[in-house]
C-alpha positions as CSV (number, residue, x, y, z in Angstrom):
1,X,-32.5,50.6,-67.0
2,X,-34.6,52.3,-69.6
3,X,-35.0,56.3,-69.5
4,X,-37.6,58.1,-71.0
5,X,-36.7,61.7,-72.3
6,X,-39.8,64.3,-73.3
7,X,-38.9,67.5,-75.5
8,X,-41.3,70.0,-77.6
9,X,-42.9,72.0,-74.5
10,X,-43.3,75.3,-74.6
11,X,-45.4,78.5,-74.5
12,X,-48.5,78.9,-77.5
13,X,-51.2,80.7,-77.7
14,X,-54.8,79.4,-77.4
15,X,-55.7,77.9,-80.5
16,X,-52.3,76.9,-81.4
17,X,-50.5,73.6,-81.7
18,X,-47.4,71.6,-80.3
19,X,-46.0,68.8,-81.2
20,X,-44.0,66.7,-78.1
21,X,-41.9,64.2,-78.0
22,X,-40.7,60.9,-75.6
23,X,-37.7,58.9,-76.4
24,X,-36.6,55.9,-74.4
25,X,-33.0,54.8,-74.2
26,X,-31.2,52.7,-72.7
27,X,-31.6,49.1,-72.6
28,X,-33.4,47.3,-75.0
29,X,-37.4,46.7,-74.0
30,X,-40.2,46.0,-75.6
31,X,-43.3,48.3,-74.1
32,X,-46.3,46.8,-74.6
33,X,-48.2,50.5,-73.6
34,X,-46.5,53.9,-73.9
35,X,-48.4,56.8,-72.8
36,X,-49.3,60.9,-72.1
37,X,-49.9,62.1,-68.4
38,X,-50.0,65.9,-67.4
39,X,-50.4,67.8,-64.0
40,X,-50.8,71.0,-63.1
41,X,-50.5,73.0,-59.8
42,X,-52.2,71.4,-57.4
43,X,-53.9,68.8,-59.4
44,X,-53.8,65.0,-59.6
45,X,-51.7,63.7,-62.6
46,X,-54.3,62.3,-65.0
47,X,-54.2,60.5,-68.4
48,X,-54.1,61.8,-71.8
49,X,-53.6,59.6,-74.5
50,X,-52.1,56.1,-74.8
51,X,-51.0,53.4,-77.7
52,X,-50.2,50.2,-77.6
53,X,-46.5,49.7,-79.4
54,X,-47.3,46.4,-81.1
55,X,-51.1,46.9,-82.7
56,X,-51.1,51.0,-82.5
57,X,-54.7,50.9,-80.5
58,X,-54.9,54.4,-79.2
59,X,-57.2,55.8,-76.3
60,X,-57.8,59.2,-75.2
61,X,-59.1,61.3,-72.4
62,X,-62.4,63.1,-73.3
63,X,-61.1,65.8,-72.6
64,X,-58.4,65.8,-76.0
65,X,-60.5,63.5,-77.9
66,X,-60.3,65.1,-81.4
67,X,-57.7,67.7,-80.9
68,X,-54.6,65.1,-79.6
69,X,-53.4,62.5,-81.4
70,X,-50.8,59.7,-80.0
71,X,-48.4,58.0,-82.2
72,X,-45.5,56.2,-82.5
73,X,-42.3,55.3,-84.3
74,X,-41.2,51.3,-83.1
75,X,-37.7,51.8,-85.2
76,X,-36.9,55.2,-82.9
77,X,-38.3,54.0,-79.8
78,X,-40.7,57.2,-80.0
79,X,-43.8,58.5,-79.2
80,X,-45.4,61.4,-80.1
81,X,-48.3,64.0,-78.9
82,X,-49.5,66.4,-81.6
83,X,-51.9,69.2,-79.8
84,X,-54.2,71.3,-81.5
85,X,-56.3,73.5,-80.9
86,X,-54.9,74.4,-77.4
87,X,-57.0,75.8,-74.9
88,X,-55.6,77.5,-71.5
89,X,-56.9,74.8,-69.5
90,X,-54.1,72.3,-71.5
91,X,-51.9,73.9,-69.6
92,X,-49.6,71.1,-67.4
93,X,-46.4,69.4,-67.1
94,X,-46.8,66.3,-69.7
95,X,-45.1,63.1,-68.6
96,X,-44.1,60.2,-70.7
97,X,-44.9,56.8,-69.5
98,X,-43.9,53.0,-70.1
99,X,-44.8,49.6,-69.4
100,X,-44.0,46.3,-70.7
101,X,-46.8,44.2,-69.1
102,X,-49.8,43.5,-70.8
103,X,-52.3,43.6,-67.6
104,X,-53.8,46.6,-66.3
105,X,-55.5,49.6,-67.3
106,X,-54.1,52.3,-69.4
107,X,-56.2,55.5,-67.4
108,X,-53.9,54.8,-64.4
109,X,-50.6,56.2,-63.6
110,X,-49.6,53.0,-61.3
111,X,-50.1,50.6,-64.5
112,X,-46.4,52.5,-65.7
113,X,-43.3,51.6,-64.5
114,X,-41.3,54.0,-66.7
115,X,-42.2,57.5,-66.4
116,X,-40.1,60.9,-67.8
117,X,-39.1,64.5,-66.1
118,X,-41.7,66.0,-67.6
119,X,-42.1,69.1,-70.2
120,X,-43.8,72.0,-69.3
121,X,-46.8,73.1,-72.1
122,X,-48.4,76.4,-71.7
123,X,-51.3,77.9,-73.4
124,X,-52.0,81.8,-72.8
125,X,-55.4,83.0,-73.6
């Protein structure tokens, strides 16, 4: 069984910056994808960011493209999401997701197996 565990949410103000956090535990896997999700009331859960854990490739939504950036630390089993410039519309609950096979598209929350509880970001204008 593998958990994931996100941490860093809180409340900024627009134009500010957070910095959150996913670790997975449990048994040993090797993901081939880890990944960023958020939803907010009454609204699909839709993709964010993802990186591949062997080459690093990273992909984003247009909608963070050049104010996200995905990362990851292989030795911690860790990824990260550093926000800047945060708009009120940022505002979600940002999930952590896994997956350990290589097929399928990254944009899609049923290519995950492994998701988190969530962390709640909000932005106040």
């Amino acid at each position: 069984q593998v958990q994931l565990v996100e941490s860093g949410g809180g409340l900024v103000q627009a134009g500010g910056s957070l910095r959150l956090s996913c670790v997975a535990s449990g048994r040993a896997f090797s993901p081939y994808v880890m990944g960023w999700f958020r939803q907010a009331p009454g609204k699909e859960r839709e993709f964010v960011a993802a990186i591949t854990w062997g080459g690093g490739s990273t992909d984003y939504a247009d909608s963070v493209k050049g104010r996200f950036t995905i990362s990851r630390d292989n030795a911690k089993n860790m990824v990260y999401l550093q926000m800047n410039s945060l708009k009120p519309e940022d505002t979600a609950g940002y999930f952590c997701a896994a997956d350990e096979r290589y097929s399928g598209s990254v944009y899609y929350t049923g290519r995950y197996f492994y998701w988190g509880q969530g962390t709640q970001v909000t932005v106040s204008s």
